[in-house]
Kinemage of the C-alpha trace (Angstrom):
@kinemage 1
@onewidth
@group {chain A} dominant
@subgroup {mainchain}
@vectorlist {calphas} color= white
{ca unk a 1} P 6.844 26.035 13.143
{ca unk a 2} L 4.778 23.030 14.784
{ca unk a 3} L 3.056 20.595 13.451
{ca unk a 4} L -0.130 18.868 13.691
{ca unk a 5} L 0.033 15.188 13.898
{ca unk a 6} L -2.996 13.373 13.794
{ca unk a 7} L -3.643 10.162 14.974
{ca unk a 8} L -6.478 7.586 14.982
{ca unk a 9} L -6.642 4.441 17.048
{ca unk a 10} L -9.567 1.599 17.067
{ca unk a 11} L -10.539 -0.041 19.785
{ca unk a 12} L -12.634 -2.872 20.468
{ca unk a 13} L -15.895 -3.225 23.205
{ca unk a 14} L -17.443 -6.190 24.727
{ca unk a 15} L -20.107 -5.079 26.603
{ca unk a 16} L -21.285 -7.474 29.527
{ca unk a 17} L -25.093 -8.435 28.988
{ca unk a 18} L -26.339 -5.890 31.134
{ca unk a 19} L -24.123 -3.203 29.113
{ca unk a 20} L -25.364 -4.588 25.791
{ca unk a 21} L -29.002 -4.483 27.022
{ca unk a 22} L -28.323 -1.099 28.069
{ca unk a 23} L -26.895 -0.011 24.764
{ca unk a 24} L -29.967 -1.821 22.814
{ca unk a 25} L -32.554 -0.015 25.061
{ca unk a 26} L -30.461 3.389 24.129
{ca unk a 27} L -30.334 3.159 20.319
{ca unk a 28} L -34.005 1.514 20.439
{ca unk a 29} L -35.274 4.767 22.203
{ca unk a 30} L -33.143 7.068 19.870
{ca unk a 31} L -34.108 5.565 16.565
{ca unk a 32} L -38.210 5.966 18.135
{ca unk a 33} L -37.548 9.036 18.868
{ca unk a 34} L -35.967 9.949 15.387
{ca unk a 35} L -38.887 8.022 13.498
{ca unk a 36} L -41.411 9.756 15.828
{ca unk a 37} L -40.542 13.334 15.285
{ca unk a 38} L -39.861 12.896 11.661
{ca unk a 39} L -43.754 11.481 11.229
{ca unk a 40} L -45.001 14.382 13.619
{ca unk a 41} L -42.993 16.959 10.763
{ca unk a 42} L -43.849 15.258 7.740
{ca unk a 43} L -47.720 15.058 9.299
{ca unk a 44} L -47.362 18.903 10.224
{ca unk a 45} L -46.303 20.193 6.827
{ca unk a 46} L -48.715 18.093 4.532
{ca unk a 47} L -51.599 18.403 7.087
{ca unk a 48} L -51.156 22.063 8.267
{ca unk a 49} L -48.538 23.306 6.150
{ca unk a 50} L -46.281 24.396 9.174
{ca unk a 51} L -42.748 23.726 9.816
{ca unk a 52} L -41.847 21.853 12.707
{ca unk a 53} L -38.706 23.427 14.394
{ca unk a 54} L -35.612 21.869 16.457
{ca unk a 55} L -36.981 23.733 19.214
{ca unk a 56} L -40.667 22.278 19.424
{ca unk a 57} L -39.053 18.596 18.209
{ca unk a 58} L -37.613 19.299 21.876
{ca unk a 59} L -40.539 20.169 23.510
{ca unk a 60} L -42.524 17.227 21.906
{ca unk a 61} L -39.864 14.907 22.799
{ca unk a 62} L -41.085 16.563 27.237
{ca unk a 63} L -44.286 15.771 26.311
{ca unk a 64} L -43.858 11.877 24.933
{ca unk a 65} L -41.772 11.739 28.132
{ca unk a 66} L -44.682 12.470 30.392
{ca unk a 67} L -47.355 9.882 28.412
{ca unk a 68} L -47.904 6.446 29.713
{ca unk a 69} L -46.904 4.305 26.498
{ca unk a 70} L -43.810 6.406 26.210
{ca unk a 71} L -42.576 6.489 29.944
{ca unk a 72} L -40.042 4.024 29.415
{ca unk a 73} L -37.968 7.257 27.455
{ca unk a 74} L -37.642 8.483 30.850
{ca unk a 75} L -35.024 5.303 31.117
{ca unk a 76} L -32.502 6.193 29.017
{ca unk a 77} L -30.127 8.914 29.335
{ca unk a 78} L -31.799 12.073 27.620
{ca unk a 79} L -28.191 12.635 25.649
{ca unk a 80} L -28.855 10.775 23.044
{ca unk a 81} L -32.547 11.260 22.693
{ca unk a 82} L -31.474 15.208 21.940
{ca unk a 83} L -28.805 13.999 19.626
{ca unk a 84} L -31.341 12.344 17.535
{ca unk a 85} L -33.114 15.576 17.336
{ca unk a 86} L -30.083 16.930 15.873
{ca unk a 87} L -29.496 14.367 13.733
{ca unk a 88} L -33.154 15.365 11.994
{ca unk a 89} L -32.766 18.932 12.309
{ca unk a 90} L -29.494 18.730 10.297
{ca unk a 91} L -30.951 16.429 7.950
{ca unk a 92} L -33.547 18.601 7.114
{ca unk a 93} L -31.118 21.420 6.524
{ca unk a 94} L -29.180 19.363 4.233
{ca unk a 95} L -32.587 18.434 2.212
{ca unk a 96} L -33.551 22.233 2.365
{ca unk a 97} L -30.288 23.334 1.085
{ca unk a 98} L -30.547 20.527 -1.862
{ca unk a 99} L -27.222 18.664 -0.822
{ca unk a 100} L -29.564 15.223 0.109
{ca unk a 101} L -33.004 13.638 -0.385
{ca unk a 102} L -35.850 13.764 2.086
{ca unk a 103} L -34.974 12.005 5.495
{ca unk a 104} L -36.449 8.801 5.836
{ca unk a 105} L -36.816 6.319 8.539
{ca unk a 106} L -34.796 4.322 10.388
């Protein structure tokens, strides 16, 4: 019978300046865009009492896109922008299902 090995391995980066300006730009936009849909939930529920879904967190994140003081989201890959979504989405299951506290912000 065969066995699984498993194996880790670390390795180091050193970005050049334009990489790590690149990278800063990326997790800057992500963490906004985390922060920005968690307000826009939080504001939904206590305001309106609806519940903001992955789906429409998507379809605000088109429409912050396409405003002038948010343009610059348009920069950065859209990867990890999504990701962030996910992030929040699966954080809110977790509070939901009682295995974590509220999100907060980053």
């Amino acid at each position: 019978m065969a066995r699984i090995v498993k194996r880790a391995f670390k390795f180091r980066f050193y970005p050049t300046p334009g990489q790590a300006e690149e990278l800063a730009r990326t997790f800057g936009c992500a963490r906004l865009v985390y922060n920005k849909a968690l307000e826009e939930r939080t504001r939904a529920y206590t305001l309106e009492g609806r519940k903001v879904s992955y789906v429409q967190s998507s379809a605000a994140l088109t429409e912050w896109k396409r405003t002038e003081e948010l343009a610059f989201l348009n920069e950065v890959s859209s990867v990890p922008l999504q990701q962030a979504l996910r992030h929040l989405q699966a954080a809110f299951a977790n509070f939901f299902a009682k295995r974590a506290k509220y999100p907060t912000f980053k």
